[in-house]
TORZAVO-631933 format. One record per residue (C-alpha): residue number from 1; residue in three letters; z, x, y. Coordinates in Angstrom, 1 decimal, decimal comma, always signed. Each point is the difference from the previous one (the first is absolute). Layout:
N
{nr: NUM | rest: ALA | Z: Z | X: X | Y: Y} .
...
END
This chain:
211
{nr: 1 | rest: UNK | Z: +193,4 | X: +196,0 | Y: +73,6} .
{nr: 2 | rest: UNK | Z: +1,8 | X: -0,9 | Y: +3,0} .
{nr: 3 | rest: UNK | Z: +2,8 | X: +2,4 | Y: +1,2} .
{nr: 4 | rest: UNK | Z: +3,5 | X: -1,0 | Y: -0,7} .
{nr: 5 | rest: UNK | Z: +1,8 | X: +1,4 | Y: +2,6} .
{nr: 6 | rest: UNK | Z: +2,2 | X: +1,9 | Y: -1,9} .
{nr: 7 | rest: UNK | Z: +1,6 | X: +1,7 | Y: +3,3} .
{nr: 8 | rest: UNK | Z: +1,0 | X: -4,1 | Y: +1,0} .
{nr: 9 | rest: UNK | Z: +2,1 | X: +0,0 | Y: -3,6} .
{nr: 10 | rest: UNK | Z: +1,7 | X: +3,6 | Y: +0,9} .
{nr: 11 | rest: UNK | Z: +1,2 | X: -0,8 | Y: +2,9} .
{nr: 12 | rest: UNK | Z: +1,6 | X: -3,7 | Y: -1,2} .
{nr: 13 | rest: UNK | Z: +1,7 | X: +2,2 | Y: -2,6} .
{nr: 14 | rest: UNK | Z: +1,3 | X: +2,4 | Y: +1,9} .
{nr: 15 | rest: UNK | Z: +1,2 | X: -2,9 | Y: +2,6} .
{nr: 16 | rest: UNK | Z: +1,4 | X: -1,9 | Y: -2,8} .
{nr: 17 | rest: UNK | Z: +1,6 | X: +3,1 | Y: -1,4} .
{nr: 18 | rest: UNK | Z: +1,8 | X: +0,5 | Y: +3,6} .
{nr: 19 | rest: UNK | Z: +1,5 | X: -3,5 | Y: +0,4} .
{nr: 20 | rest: UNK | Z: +1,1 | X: +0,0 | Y: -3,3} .
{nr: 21 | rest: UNK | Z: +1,6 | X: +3,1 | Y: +0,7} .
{nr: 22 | rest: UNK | Z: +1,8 | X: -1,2 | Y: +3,0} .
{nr: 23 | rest: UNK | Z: +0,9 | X: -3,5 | Y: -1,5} .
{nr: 24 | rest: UNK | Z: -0,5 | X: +0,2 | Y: -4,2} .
{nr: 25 | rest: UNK | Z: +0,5 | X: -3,9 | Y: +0,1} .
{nr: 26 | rest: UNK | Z: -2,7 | X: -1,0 | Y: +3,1} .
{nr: 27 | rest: UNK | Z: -2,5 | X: -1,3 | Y: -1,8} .
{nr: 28 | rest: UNK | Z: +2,4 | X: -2,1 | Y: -2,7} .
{nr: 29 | rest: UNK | Z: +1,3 | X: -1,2 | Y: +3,0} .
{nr: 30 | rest: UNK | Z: -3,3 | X: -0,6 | Y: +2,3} .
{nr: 31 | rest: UNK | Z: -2,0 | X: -1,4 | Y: -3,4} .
{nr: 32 | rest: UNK | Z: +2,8 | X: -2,6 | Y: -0,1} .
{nr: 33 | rest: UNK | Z: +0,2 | X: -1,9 | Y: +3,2} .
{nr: 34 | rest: UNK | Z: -1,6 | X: +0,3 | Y: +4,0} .
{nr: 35 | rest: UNK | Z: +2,3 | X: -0,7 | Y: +2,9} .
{nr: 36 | rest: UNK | Z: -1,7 | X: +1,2 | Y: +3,0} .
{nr: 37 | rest: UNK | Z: +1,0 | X: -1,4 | Y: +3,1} .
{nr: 38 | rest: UNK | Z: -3,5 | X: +0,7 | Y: +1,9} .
{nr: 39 | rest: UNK | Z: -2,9 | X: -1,0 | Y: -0,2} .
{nr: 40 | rest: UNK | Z: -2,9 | X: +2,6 | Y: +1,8} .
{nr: 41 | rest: UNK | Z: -3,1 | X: -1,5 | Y: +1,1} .
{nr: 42 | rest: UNK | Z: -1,9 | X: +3,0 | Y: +0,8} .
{nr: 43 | rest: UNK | Z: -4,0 | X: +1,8 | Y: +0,3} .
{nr: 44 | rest: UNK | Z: -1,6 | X: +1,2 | Y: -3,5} .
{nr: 45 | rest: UNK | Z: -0,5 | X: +3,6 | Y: +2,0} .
{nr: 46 | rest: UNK | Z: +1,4 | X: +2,6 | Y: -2,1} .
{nr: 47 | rest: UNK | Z: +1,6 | X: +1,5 | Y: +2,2} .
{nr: 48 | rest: UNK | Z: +2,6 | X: -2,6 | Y: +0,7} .
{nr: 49 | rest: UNK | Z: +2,4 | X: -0,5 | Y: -3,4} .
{nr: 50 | rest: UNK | Z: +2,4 | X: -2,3 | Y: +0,6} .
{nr: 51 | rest: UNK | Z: +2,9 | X: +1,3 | Y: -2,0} .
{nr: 52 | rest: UNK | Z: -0,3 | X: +3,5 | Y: +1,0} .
{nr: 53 | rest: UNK | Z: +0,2 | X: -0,9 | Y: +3,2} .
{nr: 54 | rest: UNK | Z: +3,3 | X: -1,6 | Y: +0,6} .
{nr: 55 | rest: UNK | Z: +1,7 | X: +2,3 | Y: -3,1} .
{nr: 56 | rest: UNK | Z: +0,2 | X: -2,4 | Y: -2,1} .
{nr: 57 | rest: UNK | Z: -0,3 | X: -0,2 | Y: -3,8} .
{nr: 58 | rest: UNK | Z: -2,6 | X: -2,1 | Y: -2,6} .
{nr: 59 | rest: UNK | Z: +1,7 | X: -3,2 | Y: -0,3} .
{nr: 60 | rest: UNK | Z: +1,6 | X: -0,3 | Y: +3,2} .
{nr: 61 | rest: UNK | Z: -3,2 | X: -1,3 | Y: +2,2} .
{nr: 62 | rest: UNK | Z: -2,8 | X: -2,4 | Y: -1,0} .
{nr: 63 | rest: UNK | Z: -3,0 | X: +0,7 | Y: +1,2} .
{nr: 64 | rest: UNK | Z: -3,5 | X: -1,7 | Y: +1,3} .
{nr: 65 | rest: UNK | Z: -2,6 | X: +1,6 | Y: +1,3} .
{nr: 66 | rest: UNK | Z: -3,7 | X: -0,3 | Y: +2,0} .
{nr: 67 | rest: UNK | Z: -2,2 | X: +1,0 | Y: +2,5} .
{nr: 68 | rest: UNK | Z: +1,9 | X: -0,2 | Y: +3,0} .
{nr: 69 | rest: UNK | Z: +3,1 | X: -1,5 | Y: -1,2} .
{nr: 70 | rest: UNK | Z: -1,1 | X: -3,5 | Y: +0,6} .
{nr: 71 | rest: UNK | Z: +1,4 | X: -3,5 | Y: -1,3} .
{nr: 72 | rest: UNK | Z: -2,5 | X: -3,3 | Y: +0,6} .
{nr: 73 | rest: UNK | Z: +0,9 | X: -3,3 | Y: -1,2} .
{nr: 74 | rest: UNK | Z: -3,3 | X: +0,4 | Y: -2,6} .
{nr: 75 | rest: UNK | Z: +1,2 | X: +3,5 | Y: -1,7} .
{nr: 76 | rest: UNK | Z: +1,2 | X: -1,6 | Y: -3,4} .
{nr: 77 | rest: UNK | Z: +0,6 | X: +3,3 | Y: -0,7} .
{nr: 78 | rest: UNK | Z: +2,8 | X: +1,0 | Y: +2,3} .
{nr: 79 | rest: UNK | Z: +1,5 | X: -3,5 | Y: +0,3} .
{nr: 80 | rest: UNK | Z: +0,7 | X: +0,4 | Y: -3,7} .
{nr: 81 | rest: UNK | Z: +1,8 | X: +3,3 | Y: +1,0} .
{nr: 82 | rest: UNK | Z: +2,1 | X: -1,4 | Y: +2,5} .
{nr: 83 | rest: UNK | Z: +0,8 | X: -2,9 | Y: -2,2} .
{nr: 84 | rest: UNK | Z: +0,9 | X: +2,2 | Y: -2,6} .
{nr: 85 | rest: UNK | Z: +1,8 | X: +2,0 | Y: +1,7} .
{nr: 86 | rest: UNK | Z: +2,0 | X: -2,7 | Y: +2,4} .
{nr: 87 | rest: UNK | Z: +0,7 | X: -2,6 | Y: -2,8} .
{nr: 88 | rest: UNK | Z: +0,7 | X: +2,1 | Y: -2,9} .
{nr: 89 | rest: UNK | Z: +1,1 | X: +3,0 | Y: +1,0} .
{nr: 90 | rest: UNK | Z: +1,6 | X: -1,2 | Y: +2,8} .
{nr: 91 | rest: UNK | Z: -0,7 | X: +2,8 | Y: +2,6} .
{nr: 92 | rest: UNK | Z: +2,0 | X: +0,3 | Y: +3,2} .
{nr: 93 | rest: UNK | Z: -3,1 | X: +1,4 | Y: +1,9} .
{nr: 94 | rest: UNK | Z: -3,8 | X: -0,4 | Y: +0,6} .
{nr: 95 | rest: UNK | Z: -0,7 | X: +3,3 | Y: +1,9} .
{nr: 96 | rest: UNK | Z: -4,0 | X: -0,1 | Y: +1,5} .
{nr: 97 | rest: UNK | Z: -0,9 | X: +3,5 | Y: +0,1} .
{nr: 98 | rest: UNK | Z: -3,2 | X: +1,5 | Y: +1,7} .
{nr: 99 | rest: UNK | Z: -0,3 | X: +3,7 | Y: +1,1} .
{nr: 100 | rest: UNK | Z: -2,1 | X: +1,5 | Y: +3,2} .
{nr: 101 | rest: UNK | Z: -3,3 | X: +1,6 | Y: -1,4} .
{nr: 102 | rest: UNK | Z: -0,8 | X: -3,3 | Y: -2,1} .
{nr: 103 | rest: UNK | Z: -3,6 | X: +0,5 | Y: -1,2} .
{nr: 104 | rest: UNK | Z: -0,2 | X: -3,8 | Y: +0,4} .
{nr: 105 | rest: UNK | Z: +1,1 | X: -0,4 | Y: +2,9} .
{nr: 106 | rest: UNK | Z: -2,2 | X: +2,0 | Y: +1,2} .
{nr: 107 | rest: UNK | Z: -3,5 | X: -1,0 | Y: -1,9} .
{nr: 108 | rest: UNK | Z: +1,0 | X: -3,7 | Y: +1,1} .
{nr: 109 | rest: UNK | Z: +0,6 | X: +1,3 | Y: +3,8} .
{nr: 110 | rest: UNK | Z: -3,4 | X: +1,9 | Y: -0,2} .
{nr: 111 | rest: UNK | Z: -2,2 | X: -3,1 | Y: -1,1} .
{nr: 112 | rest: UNK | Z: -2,1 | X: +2,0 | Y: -2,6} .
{nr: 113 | rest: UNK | Z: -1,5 | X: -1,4 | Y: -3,3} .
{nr: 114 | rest: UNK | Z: +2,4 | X: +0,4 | Y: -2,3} .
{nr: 115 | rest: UNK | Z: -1,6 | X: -1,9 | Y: -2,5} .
{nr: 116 | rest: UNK | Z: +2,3 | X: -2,2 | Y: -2,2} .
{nr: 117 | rest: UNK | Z: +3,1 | X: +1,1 | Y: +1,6} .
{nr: 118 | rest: UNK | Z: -0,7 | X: -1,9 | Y: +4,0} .
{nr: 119 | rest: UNK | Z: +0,9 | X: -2,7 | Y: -1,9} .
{nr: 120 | rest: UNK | Z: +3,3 | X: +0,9 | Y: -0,3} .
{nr: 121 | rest: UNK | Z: +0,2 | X: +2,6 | Y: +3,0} .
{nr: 122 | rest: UNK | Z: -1,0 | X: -3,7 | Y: +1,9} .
{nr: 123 | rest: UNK | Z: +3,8 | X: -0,4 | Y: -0,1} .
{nr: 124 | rest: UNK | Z: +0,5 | X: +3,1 | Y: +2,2} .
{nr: 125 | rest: UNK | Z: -2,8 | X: -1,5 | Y: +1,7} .
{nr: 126 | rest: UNK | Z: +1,9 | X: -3,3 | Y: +1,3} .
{nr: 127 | rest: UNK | Z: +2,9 | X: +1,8 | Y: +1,0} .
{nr: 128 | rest: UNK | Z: -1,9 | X: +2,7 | Y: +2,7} .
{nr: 129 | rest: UNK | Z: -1,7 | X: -3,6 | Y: +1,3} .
{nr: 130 | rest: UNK | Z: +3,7 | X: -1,4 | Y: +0,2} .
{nr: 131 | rest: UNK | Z: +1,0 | X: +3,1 | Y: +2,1} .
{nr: 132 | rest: UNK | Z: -3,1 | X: +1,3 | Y: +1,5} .
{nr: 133 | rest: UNK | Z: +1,0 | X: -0,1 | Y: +3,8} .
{nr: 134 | rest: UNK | Z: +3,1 | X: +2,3 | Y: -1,1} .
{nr: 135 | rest: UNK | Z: -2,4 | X: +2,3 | Y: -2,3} .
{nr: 136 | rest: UNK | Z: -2,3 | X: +0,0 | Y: +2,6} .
{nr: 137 | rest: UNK | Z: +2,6 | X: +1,3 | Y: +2,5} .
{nr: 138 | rest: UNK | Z: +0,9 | X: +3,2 | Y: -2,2} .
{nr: 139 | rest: UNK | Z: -2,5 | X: +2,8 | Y: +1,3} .
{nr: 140 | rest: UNK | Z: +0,5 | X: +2,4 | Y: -2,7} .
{nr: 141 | rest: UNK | Z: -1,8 | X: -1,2 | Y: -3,4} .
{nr: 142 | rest: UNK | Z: +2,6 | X: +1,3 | Y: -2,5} .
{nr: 143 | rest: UNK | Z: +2,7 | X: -1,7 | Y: +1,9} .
{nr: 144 | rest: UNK | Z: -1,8 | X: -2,8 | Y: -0,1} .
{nr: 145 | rest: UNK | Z: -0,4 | X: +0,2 | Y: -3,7} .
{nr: 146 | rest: UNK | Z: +3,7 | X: +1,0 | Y: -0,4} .
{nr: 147 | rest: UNK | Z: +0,4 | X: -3,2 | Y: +2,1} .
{nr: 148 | rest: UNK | Z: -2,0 | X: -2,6 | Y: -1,7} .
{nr: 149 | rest: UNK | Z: +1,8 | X: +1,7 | Y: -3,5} .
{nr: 150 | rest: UNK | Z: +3,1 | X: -1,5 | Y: +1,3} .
{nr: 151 | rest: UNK | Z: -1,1 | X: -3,0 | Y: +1,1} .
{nr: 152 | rest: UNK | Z: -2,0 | X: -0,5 | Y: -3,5} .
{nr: 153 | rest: UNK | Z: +4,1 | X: +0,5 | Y: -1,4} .
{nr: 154 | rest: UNK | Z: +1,5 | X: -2,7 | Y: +2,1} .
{nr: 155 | rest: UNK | Z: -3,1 | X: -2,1 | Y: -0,5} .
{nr: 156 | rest: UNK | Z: +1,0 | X: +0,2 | Y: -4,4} .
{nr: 157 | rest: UNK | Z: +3,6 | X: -0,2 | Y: +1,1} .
{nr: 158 | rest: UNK | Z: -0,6 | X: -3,2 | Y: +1,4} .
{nr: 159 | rest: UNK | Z: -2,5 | X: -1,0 | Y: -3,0} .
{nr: 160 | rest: UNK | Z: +2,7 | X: +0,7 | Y: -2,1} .
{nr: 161 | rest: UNK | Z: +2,4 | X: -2,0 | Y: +1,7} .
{nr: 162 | rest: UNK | Z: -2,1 | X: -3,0 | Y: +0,0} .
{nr: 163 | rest: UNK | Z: -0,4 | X: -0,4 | Y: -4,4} .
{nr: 164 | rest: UNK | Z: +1,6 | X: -2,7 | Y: -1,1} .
{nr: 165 | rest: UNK | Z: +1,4 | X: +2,8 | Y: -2,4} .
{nr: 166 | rest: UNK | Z: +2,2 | X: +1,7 | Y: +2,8} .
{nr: 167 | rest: UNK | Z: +1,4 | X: -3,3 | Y: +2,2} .
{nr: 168 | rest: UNK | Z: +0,3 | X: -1,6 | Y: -3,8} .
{nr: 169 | rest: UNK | Z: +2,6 | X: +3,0 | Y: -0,6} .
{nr: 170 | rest: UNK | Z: +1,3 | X: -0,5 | Y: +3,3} .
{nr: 171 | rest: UNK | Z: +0,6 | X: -3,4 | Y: +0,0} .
{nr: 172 | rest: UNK | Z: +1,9 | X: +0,0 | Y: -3,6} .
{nr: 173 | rest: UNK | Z: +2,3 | X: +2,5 | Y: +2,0} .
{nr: 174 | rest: UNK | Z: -1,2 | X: +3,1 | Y: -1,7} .
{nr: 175 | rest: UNK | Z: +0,1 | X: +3,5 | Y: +1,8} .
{nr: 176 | rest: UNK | Z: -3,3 | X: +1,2 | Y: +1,2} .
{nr: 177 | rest: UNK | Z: -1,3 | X: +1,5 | Y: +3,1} .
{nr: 178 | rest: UNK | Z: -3,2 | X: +1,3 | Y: +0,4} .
{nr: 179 | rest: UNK | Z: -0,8 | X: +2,9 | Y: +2,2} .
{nr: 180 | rest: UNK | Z: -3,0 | X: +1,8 | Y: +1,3} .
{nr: 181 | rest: UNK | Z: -0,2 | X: +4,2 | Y: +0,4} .
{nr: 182 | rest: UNK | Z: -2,4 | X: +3,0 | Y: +0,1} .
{nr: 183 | rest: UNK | Z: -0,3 | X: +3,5 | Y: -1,0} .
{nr: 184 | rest: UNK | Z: -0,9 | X: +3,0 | Y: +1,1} .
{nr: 185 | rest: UNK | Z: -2,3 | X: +2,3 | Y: -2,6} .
{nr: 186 | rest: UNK | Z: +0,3 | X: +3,1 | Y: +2,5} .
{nr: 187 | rest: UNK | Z: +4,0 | X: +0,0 | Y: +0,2} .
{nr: 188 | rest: UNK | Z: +0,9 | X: -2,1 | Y: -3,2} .
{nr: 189 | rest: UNK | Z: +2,1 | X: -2,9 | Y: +2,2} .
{nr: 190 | rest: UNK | Z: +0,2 | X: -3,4 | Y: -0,2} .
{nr: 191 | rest: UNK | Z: +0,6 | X: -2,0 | Y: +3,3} .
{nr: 192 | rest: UNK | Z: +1,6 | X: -3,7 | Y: +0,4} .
{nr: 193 | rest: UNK | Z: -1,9 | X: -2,3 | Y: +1,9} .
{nr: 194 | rest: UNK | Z: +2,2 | X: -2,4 | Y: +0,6} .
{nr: 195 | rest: UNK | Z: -1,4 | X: -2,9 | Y: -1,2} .
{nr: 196 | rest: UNK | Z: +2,4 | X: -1,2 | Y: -2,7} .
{nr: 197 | rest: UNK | Z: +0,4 | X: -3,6 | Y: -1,2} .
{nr: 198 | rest: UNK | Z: +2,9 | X: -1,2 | Y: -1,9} .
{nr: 199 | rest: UNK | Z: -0,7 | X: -4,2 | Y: +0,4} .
{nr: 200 | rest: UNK | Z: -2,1 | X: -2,1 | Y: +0,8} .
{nr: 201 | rest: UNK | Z: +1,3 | X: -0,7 | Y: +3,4} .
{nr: 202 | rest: UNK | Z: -1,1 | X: +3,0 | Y: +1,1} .
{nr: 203 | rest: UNK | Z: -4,2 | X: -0,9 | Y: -0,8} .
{nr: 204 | rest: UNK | Z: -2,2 | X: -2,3 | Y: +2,2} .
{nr: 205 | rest: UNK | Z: +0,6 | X: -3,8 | Y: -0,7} .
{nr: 206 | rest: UNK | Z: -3,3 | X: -0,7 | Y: -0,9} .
{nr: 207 | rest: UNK | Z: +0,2 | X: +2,1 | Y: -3,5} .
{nr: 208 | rest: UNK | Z: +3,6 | X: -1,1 | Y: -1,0} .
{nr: 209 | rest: UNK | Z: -0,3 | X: -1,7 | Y: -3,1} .
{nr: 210 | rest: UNK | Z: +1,6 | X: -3,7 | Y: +0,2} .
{nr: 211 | rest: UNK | Z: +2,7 | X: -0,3 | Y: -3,0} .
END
């Protein structure tokens, strides 16, 4: 018989128990409506939770994750996130979210056979080839790695940026801006990259969308 992990249920008790104890009604209220005003496109590691993170409670994020935080025109899967997220919950931000260490960053860097996952990890892939002279420049391999992590960000930023889902928002005169950071696991920090979009004016002409 396979183990239930009873340990799992414990703790969700004692975590409900706690919340409810510090707002009796937080659940009435969270079962009855979401109104985040972000949505976090992050990596699946564990060791990255997106609420915990920037303090902030069930509810008031909405959350996609993958290997590598990456958004491509053929993931159905996140698109329908972002979709979701833009034109029905009407979120104010799209923050892109990677973190130095990335284990996919690095197996994509590091050209071994990954099996299934190059396929996605190809994505990593094209942006080191888009930036290689600058990579190439960076003696030090972690900083390299660090590096190519934040390009990989502002690469996604800019994927994001280019959906019909985002400029459609923008050009119905919705709020939306879309921005690109990283995080630190050894000192629990985010940092801005300064890549933030808020229109379409501010993308390359050849992937505006003609309204």
């Amino acid at each position: 018989m396979a183990k239930k992990l009873e340990n799992l249920f414990e703790k969700n008790r004692a975590w409900a128990d706690s919340v409810k104890t510090d707002d009796p009604q937080f659940f009435e209220k969270l079962a009855a409506q979401q109104h985040p005003e972000y949505l976090w496109i992050g990596c699946s590691d564990s060791r990255v939770p997106a609420n915990q993170i920037v303090g902030l409670l069930p509810g008031e994020v909405f959350v996609h994750r993958n290997v590598a935080n990456i958004v491509v025109h053929t993931d159905f899967n996140c698109l329908t996130v972002l979709q979701y997220a833009v034109e029905v919950l009407k979120v104010k931000h799209v923050i892109v979210v990677g973190h130095f260490g990335c284990g996919g960053i690095k197996a994509a860097y590091e050209s071994a056979d990954n099996g299934l996952a190059d396929n996605w990890l190809r994505h990593i892939k094209d942006v080191q080839f888009r930036y290689q002279d600058e990579l190439d420049a960076i003696s030090d391999k972690e900083e390299r790695l660090a590096r190519l992590c934040e390009l990989n960000v502002q690469t996604q930023v800019a994927n994001v940026c280019h959906t019909t889902i985002a400029q459609g928002a923008w050009a119905r005169g919705q709020e939306l801006s879309v921005h690109g950071w990283v995080y630190s696991l050894r000192d629990g920090l985010l940092q801005d990259l300064d890549c933030s979009v808020s229109s379409s004016a501010q993308i390359a002409e050849a992937y505006r969308v003609i309204s």
